[in-house]
C-alpha positions in Angstrom: 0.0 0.0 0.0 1.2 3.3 -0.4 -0.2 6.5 0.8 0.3 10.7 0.3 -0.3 13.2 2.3 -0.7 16.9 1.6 -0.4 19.7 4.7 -3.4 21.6 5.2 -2.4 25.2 5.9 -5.5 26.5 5.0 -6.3 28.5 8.3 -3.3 30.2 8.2 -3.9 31.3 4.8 -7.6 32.8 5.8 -5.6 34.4 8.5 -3.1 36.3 6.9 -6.0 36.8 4.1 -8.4 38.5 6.6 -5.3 40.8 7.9 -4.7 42.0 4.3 -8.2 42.4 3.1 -8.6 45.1 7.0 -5.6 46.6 6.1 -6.3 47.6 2.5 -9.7 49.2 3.1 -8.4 50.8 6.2 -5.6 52.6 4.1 -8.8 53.1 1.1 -10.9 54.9 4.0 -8.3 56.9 4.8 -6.9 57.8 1.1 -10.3 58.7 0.2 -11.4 60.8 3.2 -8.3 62.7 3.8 -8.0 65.8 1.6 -4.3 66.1 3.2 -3.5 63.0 1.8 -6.0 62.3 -1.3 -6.0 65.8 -3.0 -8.1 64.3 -6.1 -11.0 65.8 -8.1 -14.2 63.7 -7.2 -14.1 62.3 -10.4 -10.7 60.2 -9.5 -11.6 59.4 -6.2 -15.0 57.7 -8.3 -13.0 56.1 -10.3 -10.5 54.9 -7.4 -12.8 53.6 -5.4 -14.4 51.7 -8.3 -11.0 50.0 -8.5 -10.9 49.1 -5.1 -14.0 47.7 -5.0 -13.1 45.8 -8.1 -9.7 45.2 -5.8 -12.2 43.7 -3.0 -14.5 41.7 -5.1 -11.3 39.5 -6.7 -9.0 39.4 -3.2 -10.8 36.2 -2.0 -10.3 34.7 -5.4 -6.9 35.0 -5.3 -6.1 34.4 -1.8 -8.3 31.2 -2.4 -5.9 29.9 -5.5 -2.5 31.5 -2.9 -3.5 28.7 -0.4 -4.0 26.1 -2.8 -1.2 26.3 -4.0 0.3 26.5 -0.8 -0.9 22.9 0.0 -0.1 21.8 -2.6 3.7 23.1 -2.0 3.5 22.7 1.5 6.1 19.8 2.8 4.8 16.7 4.1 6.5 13.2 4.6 5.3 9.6 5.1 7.7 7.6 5.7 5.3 4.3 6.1 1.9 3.7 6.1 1.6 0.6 8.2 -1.6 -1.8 8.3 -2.6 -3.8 10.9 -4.3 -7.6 10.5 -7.8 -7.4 10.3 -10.4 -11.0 10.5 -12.0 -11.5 6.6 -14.7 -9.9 6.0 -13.9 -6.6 7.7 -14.7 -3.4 6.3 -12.2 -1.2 7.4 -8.8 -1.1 7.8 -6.3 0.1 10.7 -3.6 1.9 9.5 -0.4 3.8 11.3 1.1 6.6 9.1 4.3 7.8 10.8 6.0 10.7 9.4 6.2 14.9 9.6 5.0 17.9 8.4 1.0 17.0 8.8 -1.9 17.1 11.6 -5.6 16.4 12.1 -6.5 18.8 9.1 -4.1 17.3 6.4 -5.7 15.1 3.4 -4.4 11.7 2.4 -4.7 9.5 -0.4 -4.3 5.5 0.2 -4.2 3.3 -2.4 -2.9 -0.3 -3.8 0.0 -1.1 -5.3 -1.3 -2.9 -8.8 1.6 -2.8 -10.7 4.0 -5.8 -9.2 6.3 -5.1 -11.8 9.0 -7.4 -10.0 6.5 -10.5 -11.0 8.1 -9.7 -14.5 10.7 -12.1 -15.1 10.6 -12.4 -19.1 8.9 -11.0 -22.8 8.8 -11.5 -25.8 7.7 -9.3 -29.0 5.9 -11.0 -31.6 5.1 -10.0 -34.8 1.4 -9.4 -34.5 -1.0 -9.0 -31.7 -0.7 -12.2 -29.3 -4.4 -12.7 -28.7 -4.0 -16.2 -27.1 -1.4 -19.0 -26.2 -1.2 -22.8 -26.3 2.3 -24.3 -24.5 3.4 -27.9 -24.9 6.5 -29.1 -23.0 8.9 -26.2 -23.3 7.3 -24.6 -26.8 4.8 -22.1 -26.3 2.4 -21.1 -29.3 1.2 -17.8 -29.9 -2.1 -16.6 -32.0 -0.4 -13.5 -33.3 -3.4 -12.0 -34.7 -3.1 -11.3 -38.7 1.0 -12.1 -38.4 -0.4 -16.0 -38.2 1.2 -18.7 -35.8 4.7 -17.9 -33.6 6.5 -20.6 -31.9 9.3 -19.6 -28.4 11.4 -22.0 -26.7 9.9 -21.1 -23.1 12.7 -23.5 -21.1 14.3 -20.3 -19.5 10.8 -18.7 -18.8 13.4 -15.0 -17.7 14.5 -15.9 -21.7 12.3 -16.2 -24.2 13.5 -17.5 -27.6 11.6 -17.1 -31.0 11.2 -20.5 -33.0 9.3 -20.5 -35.8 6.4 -18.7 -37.5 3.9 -19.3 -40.2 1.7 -16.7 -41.8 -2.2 -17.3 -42.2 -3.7 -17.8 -45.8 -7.4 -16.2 -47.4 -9.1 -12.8 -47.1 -8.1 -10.9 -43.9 -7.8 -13.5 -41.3 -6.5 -12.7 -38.0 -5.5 -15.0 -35.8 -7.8 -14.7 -32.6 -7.5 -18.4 -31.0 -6.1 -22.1 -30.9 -6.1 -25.6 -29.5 -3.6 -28.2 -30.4 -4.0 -31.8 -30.5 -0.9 -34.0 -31.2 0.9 -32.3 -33.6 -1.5 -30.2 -35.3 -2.5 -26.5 -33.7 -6.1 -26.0 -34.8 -6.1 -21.7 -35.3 -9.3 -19.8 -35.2 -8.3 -17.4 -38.0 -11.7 -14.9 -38.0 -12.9 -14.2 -41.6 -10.2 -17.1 -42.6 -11.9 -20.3 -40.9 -10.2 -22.6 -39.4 -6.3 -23.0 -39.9 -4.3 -26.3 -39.4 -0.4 -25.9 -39.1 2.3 -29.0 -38.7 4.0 -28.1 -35.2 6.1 -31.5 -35.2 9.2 -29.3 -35.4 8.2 -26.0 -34.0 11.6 -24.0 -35.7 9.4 -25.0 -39.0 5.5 -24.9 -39.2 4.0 -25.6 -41.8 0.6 -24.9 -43.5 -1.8 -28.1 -44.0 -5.2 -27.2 -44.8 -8.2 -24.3 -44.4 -11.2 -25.0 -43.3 -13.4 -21.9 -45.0 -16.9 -21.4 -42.5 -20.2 -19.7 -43.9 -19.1 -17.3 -40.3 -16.4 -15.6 -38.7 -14.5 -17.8 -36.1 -13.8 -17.2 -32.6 -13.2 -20.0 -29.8 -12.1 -22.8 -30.6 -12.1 -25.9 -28.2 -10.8 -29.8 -29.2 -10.7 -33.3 -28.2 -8.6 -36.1 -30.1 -11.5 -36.7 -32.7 -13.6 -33.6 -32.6 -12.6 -29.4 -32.8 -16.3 -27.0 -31.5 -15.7 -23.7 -32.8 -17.8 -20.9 -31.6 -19.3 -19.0 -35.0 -20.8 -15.6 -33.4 -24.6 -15.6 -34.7 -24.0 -18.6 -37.0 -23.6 -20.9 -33.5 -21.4 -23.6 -33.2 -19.7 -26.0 -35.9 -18.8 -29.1 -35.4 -15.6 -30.6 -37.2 -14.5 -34.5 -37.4 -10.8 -34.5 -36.9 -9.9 -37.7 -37.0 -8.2 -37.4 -40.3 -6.2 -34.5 -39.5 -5.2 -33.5 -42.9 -9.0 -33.4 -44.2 -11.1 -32.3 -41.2 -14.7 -32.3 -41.9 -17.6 -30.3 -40.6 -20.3 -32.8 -39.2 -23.2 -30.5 -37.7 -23.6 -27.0 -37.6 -25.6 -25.7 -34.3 -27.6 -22.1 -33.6 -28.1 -20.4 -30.7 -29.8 -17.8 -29.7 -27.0 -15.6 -29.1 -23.3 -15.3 -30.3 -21.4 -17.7 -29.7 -18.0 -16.7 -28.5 -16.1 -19.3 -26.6 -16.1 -22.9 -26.2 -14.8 -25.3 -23.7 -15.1 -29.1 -23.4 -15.7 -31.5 -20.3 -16.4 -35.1 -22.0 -19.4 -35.2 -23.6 -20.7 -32.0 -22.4 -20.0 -28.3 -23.8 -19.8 -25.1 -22.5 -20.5 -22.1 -24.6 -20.1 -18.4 -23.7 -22.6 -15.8 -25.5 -21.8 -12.4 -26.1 -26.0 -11.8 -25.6 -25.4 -13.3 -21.6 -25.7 -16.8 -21.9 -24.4 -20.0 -20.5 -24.9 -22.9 -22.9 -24.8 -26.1 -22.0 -24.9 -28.8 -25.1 -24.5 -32.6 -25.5 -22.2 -33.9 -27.7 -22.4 -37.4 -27.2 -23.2 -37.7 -30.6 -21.3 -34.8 -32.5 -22.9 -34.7 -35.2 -26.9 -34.2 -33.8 -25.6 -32.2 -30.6 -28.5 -31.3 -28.7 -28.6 -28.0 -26.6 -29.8 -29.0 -23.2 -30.1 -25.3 -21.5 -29.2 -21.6 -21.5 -28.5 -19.9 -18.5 -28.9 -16.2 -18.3 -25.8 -14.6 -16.9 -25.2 -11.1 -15.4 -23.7 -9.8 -17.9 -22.0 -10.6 -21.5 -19.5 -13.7 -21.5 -16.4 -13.6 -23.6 -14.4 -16.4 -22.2 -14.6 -19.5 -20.0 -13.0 -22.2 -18.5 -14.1 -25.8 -16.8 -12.7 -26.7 -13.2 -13.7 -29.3 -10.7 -17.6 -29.6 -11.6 -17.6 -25.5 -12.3 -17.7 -23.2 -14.7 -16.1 -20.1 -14.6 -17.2 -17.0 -16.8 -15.1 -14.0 -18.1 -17.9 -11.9 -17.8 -16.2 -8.2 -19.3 -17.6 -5.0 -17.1 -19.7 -7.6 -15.3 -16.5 -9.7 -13.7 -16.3 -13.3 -12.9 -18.9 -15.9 -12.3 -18.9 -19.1 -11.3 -21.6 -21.6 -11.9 -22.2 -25.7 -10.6 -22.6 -27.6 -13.8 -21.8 -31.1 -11.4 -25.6 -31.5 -12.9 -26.0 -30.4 -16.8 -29.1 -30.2 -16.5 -29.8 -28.7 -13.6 -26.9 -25.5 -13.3 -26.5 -23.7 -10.2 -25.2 -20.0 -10.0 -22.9 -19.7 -7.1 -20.8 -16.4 -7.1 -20.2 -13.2 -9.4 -17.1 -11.1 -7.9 -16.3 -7.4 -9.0 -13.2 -7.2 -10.8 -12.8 -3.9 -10.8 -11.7 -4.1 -14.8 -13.4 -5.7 -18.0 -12.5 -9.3 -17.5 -11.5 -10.8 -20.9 -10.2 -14.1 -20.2 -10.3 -16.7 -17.4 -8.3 -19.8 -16.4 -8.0 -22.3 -13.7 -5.9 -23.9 -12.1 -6.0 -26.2 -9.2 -7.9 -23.4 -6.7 -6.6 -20.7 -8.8 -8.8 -18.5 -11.2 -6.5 -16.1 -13.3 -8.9 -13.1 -14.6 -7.2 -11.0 -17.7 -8.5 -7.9 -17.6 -7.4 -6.0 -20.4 -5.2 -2.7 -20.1 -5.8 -3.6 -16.0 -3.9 -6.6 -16.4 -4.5 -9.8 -14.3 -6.1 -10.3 -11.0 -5.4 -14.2 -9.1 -8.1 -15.2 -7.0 -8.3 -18.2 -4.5 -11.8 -20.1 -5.8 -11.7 -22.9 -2.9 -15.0 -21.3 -1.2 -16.5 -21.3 -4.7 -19.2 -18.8 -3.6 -16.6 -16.5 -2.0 -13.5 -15.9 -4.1 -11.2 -14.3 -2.7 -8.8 -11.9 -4.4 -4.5 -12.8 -3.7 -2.8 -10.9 -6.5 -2.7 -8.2 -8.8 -0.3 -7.7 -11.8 -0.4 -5.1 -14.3 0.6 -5.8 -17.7 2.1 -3.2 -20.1 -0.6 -4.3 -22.6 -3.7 -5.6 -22.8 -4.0 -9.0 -21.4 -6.6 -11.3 -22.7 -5.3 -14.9 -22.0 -2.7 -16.7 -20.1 -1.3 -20.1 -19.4 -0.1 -21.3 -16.4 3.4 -23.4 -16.3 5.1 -24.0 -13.3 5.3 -21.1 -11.4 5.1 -19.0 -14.1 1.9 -17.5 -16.0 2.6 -16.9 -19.4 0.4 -14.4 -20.8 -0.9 -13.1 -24.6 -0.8 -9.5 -23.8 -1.8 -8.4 -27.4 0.3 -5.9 -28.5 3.1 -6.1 -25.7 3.7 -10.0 -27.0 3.4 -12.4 -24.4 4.4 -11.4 -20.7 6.1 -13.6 -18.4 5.8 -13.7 -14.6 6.6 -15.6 -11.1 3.0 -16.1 -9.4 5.1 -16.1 -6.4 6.3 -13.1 -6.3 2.9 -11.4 -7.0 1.9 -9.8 -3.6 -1.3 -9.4 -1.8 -3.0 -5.9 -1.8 -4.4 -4.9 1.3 -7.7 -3.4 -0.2 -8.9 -3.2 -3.3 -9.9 0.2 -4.5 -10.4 1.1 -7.7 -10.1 4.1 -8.7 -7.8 5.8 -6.6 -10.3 7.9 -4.4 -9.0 11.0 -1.8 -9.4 11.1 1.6 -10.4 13.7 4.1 -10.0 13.8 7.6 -12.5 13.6 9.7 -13.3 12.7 13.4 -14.8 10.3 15.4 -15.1 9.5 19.1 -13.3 7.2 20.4 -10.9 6.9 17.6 -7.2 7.7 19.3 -3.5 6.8 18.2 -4.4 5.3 15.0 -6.0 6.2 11.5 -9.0 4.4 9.8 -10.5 4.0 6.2 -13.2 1.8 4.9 -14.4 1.2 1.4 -18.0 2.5 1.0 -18.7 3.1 -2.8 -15.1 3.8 -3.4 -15.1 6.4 -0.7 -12.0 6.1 1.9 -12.6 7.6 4.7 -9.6 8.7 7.4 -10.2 9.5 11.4 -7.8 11.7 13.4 -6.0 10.5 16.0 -5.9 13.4 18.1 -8.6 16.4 17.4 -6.2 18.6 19.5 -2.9 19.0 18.0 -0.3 18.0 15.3 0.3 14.1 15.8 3.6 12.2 14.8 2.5 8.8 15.7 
């Protein structure tokens, strides 16, 4: 946490304000009245004392912007803002500032760090925007948006190192995701269908075949014999992949929605709809799927991920959401948390739930109490971070155009309270409140007691 303070020497100001404002109309009375010292036609004294009342009029104006800026010039040091433990589910916060230069009237400002830019432990530019990644063993494979397919030797995660690359084929695709299954990656290429690439030896991909769809691709989830690609308005298609160099598409599927992304937990898929929608679809047989139910969600869904008998939803402005689905048929909401950001992209693992949240980064949060995440990190990318991949302790992640962003999940510290935006704080008084200083977060509000409503503290 870090926090700034600025000296309020506001009173003084007035003070020395009200003494000039006496003095000049004293010394106006007098210039004015006295013919031994104001020997001026009535015409000038008119006009004189129009100028002093003009004079009068624009003094507290001035004065006013004089003590601003006085506070904000005014020295004041923090040298450490501590916090004390609090029990979860508190909603305030102790804190001891120590430091000079302030007392009861000076204002503060407290707010999280979100950067953890020592969590940063490697990059890597690619040639297009890296909208998602796929890692095998120690190659990780980036979606580069209209640049194609990139390949990096991820086994010095501090040390990325560029393999290969292969460039998408047809009119304006963009790469936007992909799934791999032996040897093949299976890209969702937009406008350009569905892309197959050779990754045997990932320093040379090669091109195998297009798949050209009647819709733009988005999501795109696989099992050995079967790839579900989400189609926007045009549903889901189904391909047979069992002959990877001729995939074939087996079923086509509509929803009332658009379709987005896909995931896949046996014979049951997951779909997230832009319209806010949970579907839930068997695919026992893939080529007559049946849609078994659409859940209405809080808010639009642009990513999801399957964990333990859960689902959990990317839900943009609306944040994450977590649904049962140990019953298909029967789905159970359990939890939407704030994320303070537009969440973009979700995945799990073990009781972890990584949340990319665009140009705010990534947010970790502890899922074990399913209906009560709980938030343990924050990490803010340079770019705009829409996917990531966890390997080892490191969380590789497609931050568009910043390439993919590297960083050790262990080193990624806890904020003490999550506030968002930073929000000032005056200080106020409350009985009973002695020797330290309190905020709490109501409706992004902090709010900071005195310590001592008598005179300047240095606790």
């Amino acid at each position: 946490m870090a926090a700034r303070g600025r000296s309020a020497d506001w009173k003084r100001g007035i003070r020395q304000s009200s003494q000039l404002i006496i003095w000049f109309v004293l010394f106006t009375h007098v210039f004015l009245n006295c013919p031994e010292f104001c020997p001026m036609a009535k015409t000038s004294k008119l006009i004189f004392a129009t100028l002093a009342v003009c004079v009068l009029l624009m003094a507290p104006l001035v004065l006013a912007i004089q003590t601003l800026d006085k506070k904000e010039s005014a020295s004041v040091q923090i040298d450490e803002a501590l916090l004390a433990d609090l029990p979860a589910g508190a909603d305030s916060l102790q804190v001891t500032v120590k430091g000079r230069g302030f007392d009861r009237d000076t204002r503060f400002s407290f707010y999280p760090d979100y950067s953890n830019k020592g969590a940063i432990i490697g990059t890597a530019s690619t040639w297009g925007a890296a909208n998602a990644l796929a890692i095998r063993g120690d190659t990780a494979f980036v979606a580069a948006g209209k640049q194609g397919l990139q390949s990096f030797d991820i086994s010095n995660p501090s040390k990325l190192q560029p393999l290969g690359a292969a460039p998408l084929v047809g009119d304006n695709p963009s790469a936007w995701d992909l799934s791999l299954v032996g040897d093949i990656a299976y890209v969702s290429a937009g406008k350009g269908g569905i892309q197959l690439f050779d990754i045997k030896n990932p320093t040379r991909i090669i091109p195998l075949h297009v798949v050209n769809l009647p819709a733009p691709t988005f999501g795109i989830a696989t099992t050995p014999n079967l790839a579900i690609v989400a189609s926007g308005k045009a549903g889901l298609h189904f391909l047979d992949i069992r002959d990877s160099r001729s995939p074939r598409l087996v079923a086509q599927l509509d929803l009332p929605g658009h379709a987005y992304d896909v995931v896949i937990n046996g014979h049951i898929a997951y779909v997230a709809d832009l319209k806010g929608f949970l579907h839930i679809i068997d695919i026992t047989d893939p080529a007559n799927p049946i849609l078994l139910h659409s859940v209405p969600t809080p808010g639009k869904c642009f990513d999801l991920d399957y964990a333990d008998g859960k689902i959990f939803i990317a839900g943009n402005r609306s944040g994450l959401h977590i649904f049962d689905v140990s019953d298909p048929v029967n789905p159970q909401w359990l939890s939407s948390t704030d994320t303070r950001g537009a969440a973009h992209g979700v995945s799990v693992f073990g009781h972890q739930a990584f949340v990319c949240l665009g140009i705010n980064g990534l947010k970790i949060y502890d899922v074990t109490n399913a209906e009560r995440p709980s938030l343990q990190g924050i990490w803010d990318t340079p770019g705009t971070a829409r996917q990531m991949y966890l390997a080892g302790r490191s969380a590789f992640v497609a931050d568009t155009h910043e390439g993919v962003q590297v960083l050790n999940i262990d080193k990624i510290t806890t904020p003490p309270i999550d506030v968002y935006p930073t929000q000032k704080a005056g200080v106020s008084e409350r009985a009973g409140q002695r020797g330290h200083l309190i905020f709490s977060s109501r409706e992004n509000i902090l709010e900071v007691l005195a310590p001592d409503s008598h005179a300047p503290f240095e606790i």
